[in-house]
C-alpha positions as CSV (number, residue, x, y, z in Angstrom):
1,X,3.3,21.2,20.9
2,X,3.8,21.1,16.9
3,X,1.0,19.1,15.5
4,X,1.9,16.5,12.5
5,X,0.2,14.0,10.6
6,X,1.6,11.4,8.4
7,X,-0.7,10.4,6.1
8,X,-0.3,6.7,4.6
9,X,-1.7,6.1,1.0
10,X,-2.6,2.4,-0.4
11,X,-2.4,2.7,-4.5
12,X,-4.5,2.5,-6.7
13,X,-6.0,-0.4,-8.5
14,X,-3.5,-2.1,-10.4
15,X,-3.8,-3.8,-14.0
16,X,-3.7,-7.4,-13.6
17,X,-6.3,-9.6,-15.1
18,X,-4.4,-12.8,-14.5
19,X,-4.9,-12.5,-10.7
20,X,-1.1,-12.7,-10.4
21,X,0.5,-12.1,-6.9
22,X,3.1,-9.7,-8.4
23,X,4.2,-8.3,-5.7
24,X,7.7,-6.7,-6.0
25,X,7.6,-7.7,-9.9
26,X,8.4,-4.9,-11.9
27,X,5.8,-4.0,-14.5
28,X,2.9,-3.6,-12.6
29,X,0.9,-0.2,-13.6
30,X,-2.2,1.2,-12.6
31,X,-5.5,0.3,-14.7
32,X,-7.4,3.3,-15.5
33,X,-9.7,2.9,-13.1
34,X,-6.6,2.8,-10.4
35,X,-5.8,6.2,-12.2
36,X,-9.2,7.6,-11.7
37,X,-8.8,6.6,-8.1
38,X,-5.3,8.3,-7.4
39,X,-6.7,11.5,-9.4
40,X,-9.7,11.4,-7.1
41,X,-7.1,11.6,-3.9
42,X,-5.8,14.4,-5.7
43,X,-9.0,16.1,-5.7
44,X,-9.7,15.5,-2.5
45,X,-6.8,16.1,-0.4
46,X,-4.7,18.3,-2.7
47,X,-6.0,21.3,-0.9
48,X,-4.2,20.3,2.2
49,X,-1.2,21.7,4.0
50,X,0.9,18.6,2.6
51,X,4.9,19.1,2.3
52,X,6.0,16.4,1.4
53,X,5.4,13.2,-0.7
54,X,7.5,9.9,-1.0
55,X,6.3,6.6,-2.5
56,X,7.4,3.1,-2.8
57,X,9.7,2.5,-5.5
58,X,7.1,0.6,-7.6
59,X,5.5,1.7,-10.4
60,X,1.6,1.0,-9.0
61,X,2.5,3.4,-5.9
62,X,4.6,6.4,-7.7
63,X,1.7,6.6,-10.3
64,X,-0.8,6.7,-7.3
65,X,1.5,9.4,-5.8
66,X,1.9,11.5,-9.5
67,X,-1.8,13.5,-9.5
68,X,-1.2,14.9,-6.0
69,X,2.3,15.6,-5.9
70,X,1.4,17.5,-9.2
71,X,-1.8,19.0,-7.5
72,X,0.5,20.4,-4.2
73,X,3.4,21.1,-6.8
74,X,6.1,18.7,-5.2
75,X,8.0,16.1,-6.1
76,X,7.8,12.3,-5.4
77,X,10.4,11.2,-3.5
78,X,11.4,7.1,-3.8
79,X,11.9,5.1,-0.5
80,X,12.1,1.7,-0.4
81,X,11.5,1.4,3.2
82,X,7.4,2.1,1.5
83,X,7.9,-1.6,-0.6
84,X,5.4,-4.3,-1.0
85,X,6.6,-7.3,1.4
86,X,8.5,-10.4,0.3
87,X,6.7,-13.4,-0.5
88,X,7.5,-16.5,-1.8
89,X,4.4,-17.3,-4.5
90,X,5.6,-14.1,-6.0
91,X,4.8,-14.9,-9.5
92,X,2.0,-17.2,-9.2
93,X,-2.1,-17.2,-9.8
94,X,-3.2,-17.2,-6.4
95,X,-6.5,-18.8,-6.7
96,X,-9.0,-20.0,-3.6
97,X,-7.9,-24.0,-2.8
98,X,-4.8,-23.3,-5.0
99,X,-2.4,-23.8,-2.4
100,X,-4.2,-26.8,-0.3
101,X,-3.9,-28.6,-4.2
102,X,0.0,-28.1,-4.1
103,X,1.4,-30.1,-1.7
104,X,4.9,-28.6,-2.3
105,X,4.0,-25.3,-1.2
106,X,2.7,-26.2,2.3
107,X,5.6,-25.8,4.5
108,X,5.6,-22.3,3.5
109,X,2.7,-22.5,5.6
110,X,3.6,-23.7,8.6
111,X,3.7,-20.6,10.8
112,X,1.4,-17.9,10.4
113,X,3.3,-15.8,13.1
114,X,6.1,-15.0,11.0
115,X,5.0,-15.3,8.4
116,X,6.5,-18.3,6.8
117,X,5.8,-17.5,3.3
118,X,7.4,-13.8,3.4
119,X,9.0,-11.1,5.1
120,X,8.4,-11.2,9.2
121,X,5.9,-8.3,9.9
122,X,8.2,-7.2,12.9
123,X,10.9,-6.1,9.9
124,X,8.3,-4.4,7.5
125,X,6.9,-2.3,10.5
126,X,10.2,-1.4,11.6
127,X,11.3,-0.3,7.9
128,X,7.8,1.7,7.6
129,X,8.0,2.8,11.1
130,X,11.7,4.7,9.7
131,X,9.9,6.1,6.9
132,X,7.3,7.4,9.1
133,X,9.8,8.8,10.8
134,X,11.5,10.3,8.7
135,X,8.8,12.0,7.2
136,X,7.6,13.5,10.4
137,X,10.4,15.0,10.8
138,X,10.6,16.8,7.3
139,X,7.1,17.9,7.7
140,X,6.9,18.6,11.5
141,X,4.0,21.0,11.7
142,X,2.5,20.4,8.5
143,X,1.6,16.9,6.4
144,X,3.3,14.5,4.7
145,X,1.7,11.2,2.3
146,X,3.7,7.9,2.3
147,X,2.4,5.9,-1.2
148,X,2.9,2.4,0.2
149,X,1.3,-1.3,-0.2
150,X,-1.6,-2.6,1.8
151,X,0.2,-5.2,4.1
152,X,3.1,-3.3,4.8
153,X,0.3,-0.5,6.0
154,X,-1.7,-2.3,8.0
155,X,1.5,-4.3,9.8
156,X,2.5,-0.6,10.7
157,X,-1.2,-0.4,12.3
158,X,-1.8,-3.2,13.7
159,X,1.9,-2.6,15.7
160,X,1.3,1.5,16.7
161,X,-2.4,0.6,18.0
162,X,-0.6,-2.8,20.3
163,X,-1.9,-5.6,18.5
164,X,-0.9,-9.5,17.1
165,X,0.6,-9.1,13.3
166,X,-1.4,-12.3,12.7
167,X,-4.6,-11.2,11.2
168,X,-7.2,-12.3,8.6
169,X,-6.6,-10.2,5.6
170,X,-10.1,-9.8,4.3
171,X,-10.7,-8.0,7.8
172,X,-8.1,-5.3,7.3
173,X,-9.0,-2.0,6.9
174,X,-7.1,-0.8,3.9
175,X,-9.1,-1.1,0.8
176,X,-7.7,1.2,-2.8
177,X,-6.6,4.1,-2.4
178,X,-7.6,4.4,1.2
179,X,-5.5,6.8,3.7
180,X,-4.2,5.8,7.1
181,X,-3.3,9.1,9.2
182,X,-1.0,9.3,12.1
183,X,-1.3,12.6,13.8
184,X,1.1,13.6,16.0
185,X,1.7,16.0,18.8
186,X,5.7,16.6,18.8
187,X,7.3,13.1,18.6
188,X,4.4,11.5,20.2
189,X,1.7,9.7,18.3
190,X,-1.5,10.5,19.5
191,X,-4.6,9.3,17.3
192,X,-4.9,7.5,14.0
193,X,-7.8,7.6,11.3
194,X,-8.8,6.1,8.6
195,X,-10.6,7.4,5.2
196,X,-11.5,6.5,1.6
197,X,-11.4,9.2,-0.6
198,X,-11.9,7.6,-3.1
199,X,-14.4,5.0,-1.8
200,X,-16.9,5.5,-4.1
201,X,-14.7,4.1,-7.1
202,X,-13.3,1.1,-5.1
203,X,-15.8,-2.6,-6.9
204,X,-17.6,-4.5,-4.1
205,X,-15.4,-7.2,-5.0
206,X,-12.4,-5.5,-4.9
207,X,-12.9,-4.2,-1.2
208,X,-11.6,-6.8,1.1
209,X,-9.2,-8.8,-1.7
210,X,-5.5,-9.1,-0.1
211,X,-4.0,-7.6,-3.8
212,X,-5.3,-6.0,-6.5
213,X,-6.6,-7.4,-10.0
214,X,-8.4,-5.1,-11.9
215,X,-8.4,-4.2,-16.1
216,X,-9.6,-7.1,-17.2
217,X,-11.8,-4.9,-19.8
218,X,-8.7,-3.0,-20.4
219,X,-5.5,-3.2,-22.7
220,X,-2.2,-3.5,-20.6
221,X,-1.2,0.6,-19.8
222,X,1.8,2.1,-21.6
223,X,4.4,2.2,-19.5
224,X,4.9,5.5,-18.0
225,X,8.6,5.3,-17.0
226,X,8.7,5.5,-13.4
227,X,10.1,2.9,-11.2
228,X,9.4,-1.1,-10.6
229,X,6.5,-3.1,-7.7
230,X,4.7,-8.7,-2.9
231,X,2.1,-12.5,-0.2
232,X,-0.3,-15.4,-0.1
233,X,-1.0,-11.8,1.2
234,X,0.7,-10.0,-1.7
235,X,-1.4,-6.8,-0.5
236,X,-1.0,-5.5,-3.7
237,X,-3.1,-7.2,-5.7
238,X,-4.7,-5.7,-2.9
């Protein structure tokens, strides 16, 4: 059988000193470190037999995307299908006791099996699980790298490996920059690993966080001109 693997590639840290859960806010670049850490994936699997590239639609994962698809000489493709999830404190400073201090905002809580405060995690794994698809299927016998957000990529685990969506995010195993493979024999999906190449640039403190806020020694990036960026999880501050 033809042999495949989709590889799925969180982005890179994002510059956000506020601590804001941005996640679909347009506007959201990578700091330099995050750039560091997507040129580092470059370096690192660029020498791969990689086809094909697509990335979420927001800015934090095509930039993440740019250094390898420029390293393999391909283009990166948009899908949206790759997005950050919806979530309602999109917007706000997610700080620890914030919500349980905001009274108004606790019936967004009320069921963690949904989730209540977002998209359900049984539509973002089936939107991924299309992508995923997809992308098999344009790089059957070779590789292919999905640039997507770190809830949406760890729903899509948690669902191909049989377990609950409800999870504690500080447990998931998704850090910056961090790729998720899906190997495949034919159609059929038959082991998944997990890697950091760029690990060694990834702060202690940003490890385990459910969204990314780093450049807080940093002035805001120029924007590059590539396209916009969501939960109390909003993985992307993750």
């Amino acid at each position: 059988m033809v042999s495949t693997t989709v590889h799925l590639l969180r982005h890179g840290e994002v510059h956000n000193p506020q601590g804001i859960l941005y996640g679909r806010s347009p506007g959201y670049h990578l700091s330099r470190l995050g750039n560091r850490m997507a040129e580092r994936v470059a370096e690192q699997i660029g020498h791969r037999d990689i086809v094909h590239v697509a990335a979420s639609p927001l800015e934090r994962a095509q930039e993440t995307a740019a250094p390898l698809a420029q390293a393999l000489d391909l283009p990166v493709g948009s899908d949206p299908r790759l997005i950050e999830s919806e979530n309602v404190f999109q917007g706000e400073t997610f700080t620890r006791g914030g919500l349980l201090r905001s009274p108004k905002k606790w019936k967004h809580l009320r069921n963690p099996f949904e989730p209540s405060w977002g998209e359900p995690y049984r539509e973002i794994a089936t939107r991924m699980l299309a992508a995923v698809e997809a992308a098999r299927v344009v790089a059957e016998g070779h590789e292919a790298v999905l640039v997507s957000h770190q809830l949406p990529i760890w729903t899509t685990r948690l669902h191909l490996e049989g377990k609950r969506y409800v999870h504690d995010p500080r447990k998931r195993q998704c850090t910056l920059c961090s790729v998720t493979s899906l190997v495949y024999e034919g159609p059929t999906l038959t082991r998944i690993t997990y890697s950091e190449p760029a690990g060694d640039l990834v702060p202690a403190h940003a490890r385990k966080a459910a969204f990314s806020a780093g450049g807080a020694d940093e002035e805001p990036p120029a924007a590059p001109g590539v396209g916009p960026d969501a939960g109390p999880d909003d993985e992307d501050a993750r």
